[in-house]
N, C-alpha and C positions, 0 to 999 in steps of 0.2 A: 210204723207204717207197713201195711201189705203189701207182699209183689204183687197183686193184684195192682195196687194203688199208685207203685211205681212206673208198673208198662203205660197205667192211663196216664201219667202226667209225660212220659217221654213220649207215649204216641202223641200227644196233643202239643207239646216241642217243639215235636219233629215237621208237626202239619204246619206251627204259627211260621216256622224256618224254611219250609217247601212250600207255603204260600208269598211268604216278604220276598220269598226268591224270583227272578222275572222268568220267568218258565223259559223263554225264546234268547236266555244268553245260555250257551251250549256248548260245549269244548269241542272244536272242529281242529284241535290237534293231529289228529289220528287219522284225517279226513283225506284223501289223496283224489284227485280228479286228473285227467290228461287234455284237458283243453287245450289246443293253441291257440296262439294269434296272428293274425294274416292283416299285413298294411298294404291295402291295394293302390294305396296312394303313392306312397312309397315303391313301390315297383313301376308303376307306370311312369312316374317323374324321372326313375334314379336309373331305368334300365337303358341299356343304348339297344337298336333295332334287333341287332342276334337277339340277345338276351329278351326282349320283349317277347319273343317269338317262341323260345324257349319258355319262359314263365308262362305266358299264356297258354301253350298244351299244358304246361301243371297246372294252372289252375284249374282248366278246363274239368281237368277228373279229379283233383283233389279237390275241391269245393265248387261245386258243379253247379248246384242250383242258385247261391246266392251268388256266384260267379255270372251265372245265364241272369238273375235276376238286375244286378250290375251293368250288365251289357248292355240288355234288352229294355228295361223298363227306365232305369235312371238314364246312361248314356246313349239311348238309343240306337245305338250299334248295329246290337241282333249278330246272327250267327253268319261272317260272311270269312271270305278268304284272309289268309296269311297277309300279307300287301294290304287288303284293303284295311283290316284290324289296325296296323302299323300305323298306316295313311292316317285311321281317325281318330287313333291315341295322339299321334300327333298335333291335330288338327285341337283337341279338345285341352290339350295342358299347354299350347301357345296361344288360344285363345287370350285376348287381355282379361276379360270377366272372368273369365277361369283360372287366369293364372294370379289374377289378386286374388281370389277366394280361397288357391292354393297358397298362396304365400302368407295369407291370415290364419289359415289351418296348421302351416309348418309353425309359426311364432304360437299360438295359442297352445298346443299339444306337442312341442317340440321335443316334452318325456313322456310316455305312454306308459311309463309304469307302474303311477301310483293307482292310474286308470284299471290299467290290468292287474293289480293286486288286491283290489278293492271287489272287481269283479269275481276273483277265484275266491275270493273270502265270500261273496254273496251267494256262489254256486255250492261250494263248501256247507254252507250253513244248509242250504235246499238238500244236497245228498244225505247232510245229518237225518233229517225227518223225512228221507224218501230215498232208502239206501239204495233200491233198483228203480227208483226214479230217472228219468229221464237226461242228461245231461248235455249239450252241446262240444261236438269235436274240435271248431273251431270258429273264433270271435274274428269278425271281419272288419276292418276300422278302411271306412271308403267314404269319397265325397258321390252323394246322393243326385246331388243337383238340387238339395229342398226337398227330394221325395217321400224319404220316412227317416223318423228317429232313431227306431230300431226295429228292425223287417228278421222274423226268423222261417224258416225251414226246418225239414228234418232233422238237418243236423249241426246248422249253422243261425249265428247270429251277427246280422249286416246291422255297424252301424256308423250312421250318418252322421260325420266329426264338423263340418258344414252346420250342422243345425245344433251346435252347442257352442257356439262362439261368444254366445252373447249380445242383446239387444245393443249397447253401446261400439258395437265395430260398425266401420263403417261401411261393408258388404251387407252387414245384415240392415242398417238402417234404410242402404241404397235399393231394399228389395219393394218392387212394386206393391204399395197398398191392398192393393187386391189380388191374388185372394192371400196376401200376405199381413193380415190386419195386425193393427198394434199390439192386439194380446196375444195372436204367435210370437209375434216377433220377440215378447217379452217371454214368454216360454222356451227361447231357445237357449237354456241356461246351463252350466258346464256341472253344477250340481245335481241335475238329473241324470246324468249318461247313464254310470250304473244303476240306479235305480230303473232307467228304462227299457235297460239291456235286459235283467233278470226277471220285471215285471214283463213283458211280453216274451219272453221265453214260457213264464208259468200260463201265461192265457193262452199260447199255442198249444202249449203242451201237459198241461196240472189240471186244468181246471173249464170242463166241460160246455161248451156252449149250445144253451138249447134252447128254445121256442118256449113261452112261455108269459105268464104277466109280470106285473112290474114287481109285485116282493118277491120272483122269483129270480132278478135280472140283477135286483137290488141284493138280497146276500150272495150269489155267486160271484158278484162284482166285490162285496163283501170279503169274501172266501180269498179272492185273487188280491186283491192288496194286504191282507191278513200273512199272505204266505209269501209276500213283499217284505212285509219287514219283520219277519221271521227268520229272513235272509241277509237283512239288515239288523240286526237288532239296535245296533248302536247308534244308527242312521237318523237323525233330525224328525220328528213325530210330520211335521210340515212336507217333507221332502218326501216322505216315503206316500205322501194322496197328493204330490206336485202341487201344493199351495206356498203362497209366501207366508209366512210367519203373522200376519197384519187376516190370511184370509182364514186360516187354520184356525186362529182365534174365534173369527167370527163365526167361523161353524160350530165351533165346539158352544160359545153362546148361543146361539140357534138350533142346536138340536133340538129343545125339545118342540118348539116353533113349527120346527121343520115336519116333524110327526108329528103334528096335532095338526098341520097343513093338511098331508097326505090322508092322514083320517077321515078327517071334518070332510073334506072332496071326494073320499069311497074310493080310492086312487089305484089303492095297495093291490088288489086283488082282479082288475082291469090290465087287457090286454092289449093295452094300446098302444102301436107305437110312436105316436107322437109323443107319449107323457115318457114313454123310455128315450127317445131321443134328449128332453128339454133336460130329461133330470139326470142321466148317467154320461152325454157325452162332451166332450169338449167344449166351450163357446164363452165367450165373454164373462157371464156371469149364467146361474141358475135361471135360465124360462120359465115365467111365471113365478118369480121371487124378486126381491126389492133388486135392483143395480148394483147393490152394494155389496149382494151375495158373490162368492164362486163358484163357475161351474162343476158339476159333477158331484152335486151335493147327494144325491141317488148311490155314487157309490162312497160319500164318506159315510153315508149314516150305515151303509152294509158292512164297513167295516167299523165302526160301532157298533152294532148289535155284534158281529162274528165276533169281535173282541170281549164284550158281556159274558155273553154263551162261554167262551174258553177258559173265560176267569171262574166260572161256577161250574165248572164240569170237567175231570181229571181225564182228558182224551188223546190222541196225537195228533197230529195234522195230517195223517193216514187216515186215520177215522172222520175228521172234520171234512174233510171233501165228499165224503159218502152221506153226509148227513143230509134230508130232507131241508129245503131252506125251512117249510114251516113247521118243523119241531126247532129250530134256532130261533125264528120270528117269535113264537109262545110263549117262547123265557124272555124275551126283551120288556124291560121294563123301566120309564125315566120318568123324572120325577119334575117338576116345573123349578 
């Protein structure tokens, strides 16, 4: 045998061995980030008045914005005097309905650490493929009031420990139908937190939002769960596009259903926002698909194709955000 004939069967080794490999499990060893974490629950409950008073000028300038976002929008506070602050911290963690939703948050999350080590591993993995990429200073665990899951900022990520309790507690059962409908209520699941901490960290900050038609809206949406569970690698295939395992299925059966939909209706290349609302945002199920579908089937099929594309083409996930959606769209191809 020639060395000629030996390089091509170890080149060709080495690719069957760099292909069976899952590209996105990564050694985040070496990987070091300075994140903290800030329990604003925890200080309003556990500080007596000095110390309120004290904590709150820190926080004020150590996490300023999702601090003001905290006051202002969830506890409706806003920016007023020393005294009155006291007055309606006070007022809000004696509250009865406050104080049960606090005391189902203290039992439900009483260790935050498997929380927050899950999460520096999802950040970890993000810095692997994006070394001056962007990373959050500090993760903010606060009850919302119901307002967001997880709300970021420049520098921060607020998230809202209230809405992961679980459809089976009885604060969250107790919460008004409207506009709390059964399929939020059933989305308020303790399985998602990291996942929804690190996915809207990447849509603030990774992954571009622009004007455009729906196969444009469809692989950016693509792009940004793609670089979800890249951050996850090991993370449940279900959990990382928030479906249960029963609707994950069903998409993955309806794929190709789903595109020969969008086809057959001239869909793809329309710039409509009604078809971007029905098919990329949150709601019961897919608008304009059977009852039986899940929402947001707009952005599972984008991260199907973005995951196609990556498997046929040797690029990073530096490169993959730069990429036109229709040079990604061109390569997709599925089969009935």
């Amino acid at each position: 045998m020639t060395l000629k004939n030996i390089l091509i069967i170890v080149l060709n080794y080495s690719l069957l061995i760099s292909c069976s490999t899952d590209r996105l499990e990564v050694n985040i060893s070496k990987i070091s980030i300075k994140t903290k974490f800030v329990n604003l629950d925890s200080i309003f409950v556990n500080s007596d008045k000095i110390n309120l008073i004290k904590n709150h000028h820190y926080l004020q300038n150590s996490i300023s914005d999702i601090y003001s976002y905290e006051l202002g929008h969830c506890l409706q506070i806003g920016q007023i005097s020393d005294t009155a602050f006291s007055n309606s911290i006070s007022q809000f963690i004696n509250d009865r309905a406050i104080s049960k939703i606090e005391n189902r948050v203290k039992i439900k999350f009483s260790d935050l650490e498997s929380h927050k080590e899950e999460i520096r591993k999802g950040l970890k993995h993000l810095k692997y493929h994006f070394p001056k990429g962007k990373i959050p200073e500090n993760i903010v665990f606060m009850n919302s009031l119901f307002q967001s899951n997880a709300f970021c900022t420049e520098k921060e990520i607020g998230i809202g420990l209230e809405r992961y309790l679980g459809n089976k507690v009885d604060v969250i059962k107790e919460l008004p139908s409207e506009p709390f409908y059964d399929w939020i209520k059933e989305s308020m699941n303790s399985d998602y937190l990291e996942r929804d901490a690190i996915c809207s960290w990447i849509i603030t900050h990774y992954i571009e939002e622009k004007e455009g038609n729906l196969a444009e809206n469809i692989i950016r949406w693509g792009k940004i769960i793609y670089l979800t569970e890249a951050s996850f690698p090991k993370m449940e295939k279900n959990q990382i596009i928030r479906y249960s395992k029963e609707e994950y299925e069903w998409a993955n059966k309806n794929e190709f259903a789903f595109w020969k939909y969008l086809i057959d209706e001239k869909m793809l290349f329309k710039n409509n926002e009604v078809d971007k609302v029905n098919l990329l945002n949150e709601a019961p199920f897919t608008i304009g698909l059977p009852d039986k579908s899940p929402d947001r089937l707009g952005q599972f099929l984008g991260w199907k194709i973005v995951q196609k594309y990556m498997s046929q083409n040797n690029i990073s996930l530096k490169e993959l955000i730069k990429i036109p959606y229709n040079t990604i769209l061109q390569e997709y191809e599925i089969e009935n």
